[in-house]
C-alpha positions as CSV (number, residue, x, y, z in Angstrom):
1,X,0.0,0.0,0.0
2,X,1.1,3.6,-1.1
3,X,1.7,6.1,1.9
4,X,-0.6,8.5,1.9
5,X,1.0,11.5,-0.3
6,X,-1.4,14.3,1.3
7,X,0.4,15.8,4.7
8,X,0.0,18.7,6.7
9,X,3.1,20.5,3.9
10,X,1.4,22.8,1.8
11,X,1.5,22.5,-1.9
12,X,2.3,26.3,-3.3
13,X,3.4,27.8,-6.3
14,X,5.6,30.3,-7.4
15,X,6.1,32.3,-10.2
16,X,9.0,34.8,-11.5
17,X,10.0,37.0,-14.0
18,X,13.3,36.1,-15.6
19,X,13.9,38.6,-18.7
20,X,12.1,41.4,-20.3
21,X,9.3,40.5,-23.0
22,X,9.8,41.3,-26.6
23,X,6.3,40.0,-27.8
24,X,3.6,38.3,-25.6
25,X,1.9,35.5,-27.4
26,X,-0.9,32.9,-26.2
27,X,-0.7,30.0,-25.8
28,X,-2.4,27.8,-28.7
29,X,-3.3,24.2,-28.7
30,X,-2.0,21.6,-30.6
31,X,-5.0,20.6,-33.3
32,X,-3.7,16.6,-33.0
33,X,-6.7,14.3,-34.2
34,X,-7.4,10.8,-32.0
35,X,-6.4,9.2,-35.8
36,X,-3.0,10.4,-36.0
37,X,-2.4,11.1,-31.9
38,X,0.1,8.3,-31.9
39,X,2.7,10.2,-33.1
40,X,4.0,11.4,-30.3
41,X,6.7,9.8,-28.6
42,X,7.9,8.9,-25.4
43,X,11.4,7.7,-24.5
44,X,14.0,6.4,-21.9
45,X,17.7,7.1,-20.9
46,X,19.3,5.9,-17.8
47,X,21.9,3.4,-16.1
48,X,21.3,0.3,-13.7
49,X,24.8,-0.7,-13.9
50,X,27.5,2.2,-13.1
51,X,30.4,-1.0,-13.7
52,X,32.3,0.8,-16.7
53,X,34.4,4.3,-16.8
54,X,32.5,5.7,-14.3
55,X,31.7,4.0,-11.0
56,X,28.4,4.7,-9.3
57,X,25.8,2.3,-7.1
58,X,24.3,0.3,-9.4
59,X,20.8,-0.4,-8.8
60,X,17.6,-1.9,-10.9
61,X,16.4,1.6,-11.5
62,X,15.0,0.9,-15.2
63,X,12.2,-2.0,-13.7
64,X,10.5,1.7,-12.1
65,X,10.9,3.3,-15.1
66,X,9.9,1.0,-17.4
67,X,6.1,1.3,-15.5
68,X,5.9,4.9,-16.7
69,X,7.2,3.8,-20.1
70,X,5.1,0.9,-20.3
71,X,1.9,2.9,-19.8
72,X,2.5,6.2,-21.4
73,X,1.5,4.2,-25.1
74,X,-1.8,2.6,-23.4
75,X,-3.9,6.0,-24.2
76,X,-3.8,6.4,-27.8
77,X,-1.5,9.3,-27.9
78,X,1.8,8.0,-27.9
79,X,4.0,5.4,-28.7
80,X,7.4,4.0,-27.4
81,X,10.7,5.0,-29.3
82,X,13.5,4.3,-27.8
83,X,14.5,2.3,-24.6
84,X,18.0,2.7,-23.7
85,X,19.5,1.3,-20.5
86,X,22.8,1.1,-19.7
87,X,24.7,1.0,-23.3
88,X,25.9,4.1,-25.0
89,X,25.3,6.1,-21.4
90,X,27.4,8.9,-22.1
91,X,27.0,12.5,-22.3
92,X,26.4,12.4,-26.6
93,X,22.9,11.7,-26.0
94,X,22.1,14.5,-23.7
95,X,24.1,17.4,-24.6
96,X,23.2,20.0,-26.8
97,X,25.5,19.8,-30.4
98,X,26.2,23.7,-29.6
99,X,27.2,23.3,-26.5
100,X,30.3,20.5,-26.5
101,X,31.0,17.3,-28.7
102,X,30.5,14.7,-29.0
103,X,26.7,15.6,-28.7
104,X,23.9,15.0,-30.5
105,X,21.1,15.2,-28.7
106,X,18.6,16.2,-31.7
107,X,18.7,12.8,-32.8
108,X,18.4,11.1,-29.3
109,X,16.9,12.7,-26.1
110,X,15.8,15.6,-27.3
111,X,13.6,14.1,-30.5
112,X,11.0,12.7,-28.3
113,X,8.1,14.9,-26.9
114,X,8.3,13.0,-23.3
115,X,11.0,12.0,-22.2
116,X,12.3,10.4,-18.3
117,X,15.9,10.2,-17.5
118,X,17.3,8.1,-14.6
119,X,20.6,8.7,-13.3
120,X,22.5,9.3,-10.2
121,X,22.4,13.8,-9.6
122,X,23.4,15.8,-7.3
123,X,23.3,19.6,-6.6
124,X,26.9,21.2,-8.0
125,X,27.0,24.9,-7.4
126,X,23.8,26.2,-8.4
127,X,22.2,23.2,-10.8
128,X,22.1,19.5,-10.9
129,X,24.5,17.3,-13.1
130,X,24.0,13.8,-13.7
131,X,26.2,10.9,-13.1
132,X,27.0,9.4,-16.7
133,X,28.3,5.6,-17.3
134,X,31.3,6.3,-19.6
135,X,33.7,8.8,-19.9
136,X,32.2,11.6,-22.6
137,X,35.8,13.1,-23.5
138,X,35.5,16.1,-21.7
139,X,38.8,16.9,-20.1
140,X,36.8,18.6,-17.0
141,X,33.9,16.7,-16.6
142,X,34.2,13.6,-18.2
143,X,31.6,11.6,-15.8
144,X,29.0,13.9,-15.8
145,X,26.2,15.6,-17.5
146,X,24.9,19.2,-16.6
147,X,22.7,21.3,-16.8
148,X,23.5,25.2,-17.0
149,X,23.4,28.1,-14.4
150,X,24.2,31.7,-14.7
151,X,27.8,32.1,-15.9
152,X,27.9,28.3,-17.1
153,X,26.2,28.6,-20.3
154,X,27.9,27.5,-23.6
155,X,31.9,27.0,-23.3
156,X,31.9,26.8,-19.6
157,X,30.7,23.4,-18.6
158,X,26.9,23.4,-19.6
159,X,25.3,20.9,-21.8
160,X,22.2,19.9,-20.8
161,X,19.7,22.6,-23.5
162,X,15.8,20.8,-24.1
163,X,13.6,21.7,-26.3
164,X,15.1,23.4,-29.4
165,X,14.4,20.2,-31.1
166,X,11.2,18.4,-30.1
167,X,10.7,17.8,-26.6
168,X,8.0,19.3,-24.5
169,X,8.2,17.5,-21.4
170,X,11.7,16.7,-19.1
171,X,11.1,14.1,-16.4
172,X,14.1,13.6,-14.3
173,X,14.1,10.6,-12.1
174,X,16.9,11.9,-9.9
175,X,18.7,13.2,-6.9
176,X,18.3,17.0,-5.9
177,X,17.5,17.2,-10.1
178,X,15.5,20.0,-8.8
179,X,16.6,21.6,-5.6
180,X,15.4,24.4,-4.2
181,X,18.5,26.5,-4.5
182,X,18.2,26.2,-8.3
183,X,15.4,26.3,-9.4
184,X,16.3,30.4,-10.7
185,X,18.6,29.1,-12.6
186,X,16.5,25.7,-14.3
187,X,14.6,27.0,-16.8
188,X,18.3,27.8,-18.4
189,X,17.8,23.9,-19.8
190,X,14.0,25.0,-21.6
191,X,16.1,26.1,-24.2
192,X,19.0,26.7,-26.6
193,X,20.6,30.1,-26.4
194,X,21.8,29.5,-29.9
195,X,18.9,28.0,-32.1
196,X,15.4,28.6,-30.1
197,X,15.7,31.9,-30.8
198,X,15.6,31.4,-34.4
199,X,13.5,28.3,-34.4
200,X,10.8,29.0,-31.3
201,X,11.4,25.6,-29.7
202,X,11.3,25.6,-26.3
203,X,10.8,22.7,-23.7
204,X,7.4,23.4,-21.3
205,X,7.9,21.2,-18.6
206,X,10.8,19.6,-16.3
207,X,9.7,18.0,-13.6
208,X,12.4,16.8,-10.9
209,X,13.0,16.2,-6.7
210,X,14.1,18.5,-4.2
211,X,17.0,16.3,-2.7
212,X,17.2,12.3,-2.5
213,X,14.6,10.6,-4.3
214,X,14.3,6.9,-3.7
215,X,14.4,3.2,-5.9
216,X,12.7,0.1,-5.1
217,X,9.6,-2.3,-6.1
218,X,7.5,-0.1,-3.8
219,X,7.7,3.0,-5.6
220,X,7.0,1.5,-9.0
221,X,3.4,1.6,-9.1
222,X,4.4,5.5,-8.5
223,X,5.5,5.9,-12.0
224,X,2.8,3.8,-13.8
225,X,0.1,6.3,-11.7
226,X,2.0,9.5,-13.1
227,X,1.9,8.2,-16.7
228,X,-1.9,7.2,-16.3
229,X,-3.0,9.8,-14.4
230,X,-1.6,12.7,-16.6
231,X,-4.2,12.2,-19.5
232,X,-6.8,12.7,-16.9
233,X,-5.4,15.8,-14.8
234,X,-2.3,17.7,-15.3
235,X,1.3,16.7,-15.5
236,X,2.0,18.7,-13.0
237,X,-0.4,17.2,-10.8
238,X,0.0,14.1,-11.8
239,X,3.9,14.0,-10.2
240,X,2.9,16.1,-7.4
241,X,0.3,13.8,-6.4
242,X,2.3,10.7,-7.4
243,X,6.0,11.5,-6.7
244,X,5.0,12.7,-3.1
245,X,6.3,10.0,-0.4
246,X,6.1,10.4,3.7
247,X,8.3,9.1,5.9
248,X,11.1,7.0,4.4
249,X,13.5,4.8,4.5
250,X,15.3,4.6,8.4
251,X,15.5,8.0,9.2
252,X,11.8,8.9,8.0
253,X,12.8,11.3,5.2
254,X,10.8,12.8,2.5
255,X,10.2,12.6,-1.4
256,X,9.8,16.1,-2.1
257,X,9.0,16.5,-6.3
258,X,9.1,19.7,-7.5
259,X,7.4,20.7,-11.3
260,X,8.4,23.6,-13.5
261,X,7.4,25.5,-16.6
262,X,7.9,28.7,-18.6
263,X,5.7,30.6,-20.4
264,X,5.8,34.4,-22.2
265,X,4.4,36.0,-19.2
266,X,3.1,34.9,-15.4
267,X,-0.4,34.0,-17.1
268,X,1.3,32.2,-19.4
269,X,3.2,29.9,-17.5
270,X,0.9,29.1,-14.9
271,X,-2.0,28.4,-17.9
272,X,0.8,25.8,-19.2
273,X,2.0,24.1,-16.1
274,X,-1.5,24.2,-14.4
275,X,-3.3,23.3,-17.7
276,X,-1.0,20.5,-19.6
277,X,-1.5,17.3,-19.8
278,X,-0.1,14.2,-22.0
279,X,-3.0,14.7,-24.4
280,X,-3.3,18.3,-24.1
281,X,-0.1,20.5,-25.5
282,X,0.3,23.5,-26.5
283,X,2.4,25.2,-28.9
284,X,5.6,26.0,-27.8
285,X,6.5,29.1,-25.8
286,X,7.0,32.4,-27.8
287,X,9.5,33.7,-25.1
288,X,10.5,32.7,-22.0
289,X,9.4,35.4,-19.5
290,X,8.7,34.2,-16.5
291,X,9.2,30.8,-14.7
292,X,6.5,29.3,-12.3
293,X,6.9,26.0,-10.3
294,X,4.8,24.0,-7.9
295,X,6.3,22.6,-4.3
296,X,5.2,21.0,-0.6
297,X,6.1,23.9,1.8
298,X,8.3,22.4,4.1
299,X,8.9,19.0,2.3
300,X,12.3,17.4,4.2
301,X,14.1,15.2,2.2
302,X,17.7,13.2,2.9
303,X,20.5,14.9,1.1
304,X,19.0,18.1,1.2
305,X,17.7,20.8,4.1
306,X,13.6,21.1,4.1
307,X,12.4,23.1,0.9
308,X,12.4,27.2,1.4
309,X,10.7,29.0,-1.8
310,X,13.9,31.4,-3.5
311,X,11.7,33.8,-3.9
């Protein structure tokens, strides 16, 4: 049985300007008919077995995975392309082309519409990088993937851009892959500073945890739940509701998930992020103005202090 993922922590949400606004557009919806819904596709990236260049736990992290994978093609809407696990883990299939080589995430992460990564994170300086399986060639970084923050964009570490390509939502099954402390610097990955710009692609949603989340046969019904429930209600609720765990593991911690989005302007976002759902997308964002996300107040997970809203 499921803990019970209602608790005296408040769910808020927050939104925040983050540059000026050229143009302000609305938000349209995606004219997709039942017939040719199928199109869309969902994949998966991660690592059960950290046993090559770089060493992490290993752990069976792909059988919880696989539940959200398995069921996110059950509703008409979209179909599996691509389960990788394990072979080819190294930073080329999650790093922007513009950003470092080898890359080439046009053709692999970033050419799905949903996508859920599972690796090893943690919080370094002001974002979260992921713990890769083989060395990816970079002389400074050669284990890890990451995602950018103010002064690491392009030439200076970052890699991680989403969106500029095809994706529309980020699901990152991952340690502290959205800590509090960062989160005014995460919407850096909804885009590439080079070509969204020029093309208007933009990622809408990443949804992540504040701290340690957690892997076992207990939470794997979790991940089927979000994929089912977010045809019904929104994405966003779907992982709040879904990703929230009480009381775990020896010490009693917390799950705390965390979901973000970006729109033009503060009626924007929060249209997106509270309106959005698997079979409900809208075009992609005109501009990012403002970032919004949703949170438990208070939420007190291992590896991390309780959550306290940046702004």
């Amino acid at each position: 049985m499921r803990n019970n993922k209602h608790n005296n922590n408040t769910l808020r949400a927050t939104a925040w300007m983050v540059c000026a606004l050229l143009t302000v557009a609305t938000a349209g919806i995606l004219a997709v008919s039942p017939a040719a819904a199928n199109h869309l596709e969902a994949k998966m990236y991660g690592i059960d077995n950290w046993d090559q260049d770089c060493l992490q736990n290993s752990l069976n992290w792909s059988a919880q995975v696989d539940r959200w994978y398995n069921e996110i093609d059950d509703h008409g809407w979209y179909h599996q392309d691509g389960r990788f696990v394990d072979t080819g883990m190294d930073r080329s299939p999650f790093c922007d082309p513009d950003a470092a080589s080898p890359c080439n995430d046009g053709w692999r992460m970033d050419e799905g519409d949903a996508v859920m990564i599972f690796m090893h994170g943690s919080d370094s300086g002001n974002h979260w990088r992921g713990a890769l399986r083989f060395d990816g060639g970079d002389a400074v970084n050669d284990c890890w993937i990451d995602a950018p923050e103010s002064g690491t964009e392009f030439g200076a570490g970052a890699e991680l851009y989403a969106g500029d390509m095809d994706m529309e939502y980020l699901h990152l099954s991952s340690c502290n892959s959205m800590d509090d402390d960062n989160l005014s610097n995460s919407w850096r990955m909804f885009r590439d500073p080079i070509d969204s710009p020029q093309n208007g692609r933009r990622l809408h949603q990443a949804d992540g945890f504040h701290g340690f989340m957690w892997i076992g046969s207990g939470f794997r019904a979790d991940y089927e739940d979000f994929a089912d429930d977010a045809f019904s209600v929104s994405i966003k609720d779907s992982w709040m509701d879904n990703m929230r765990r009480n009381n775990v593991g020896a010490n009693n911690d917390d799950q705390c998930p965390v979901a973000l989005a970006v729109g033009s302007d503060r009626a924007d976002c929060f249209n997106r992020i509270d309106n959005e759902r698997y079979n409900n997308t809208m075009s992609d964002p005109s501009a990012i103005g403002y970032y919004c996300y949703y949170y438990y107040d208070g939420c007190d997970p291992a590896g991390e202090t309780p959550f306290t809203d940046p702004n």
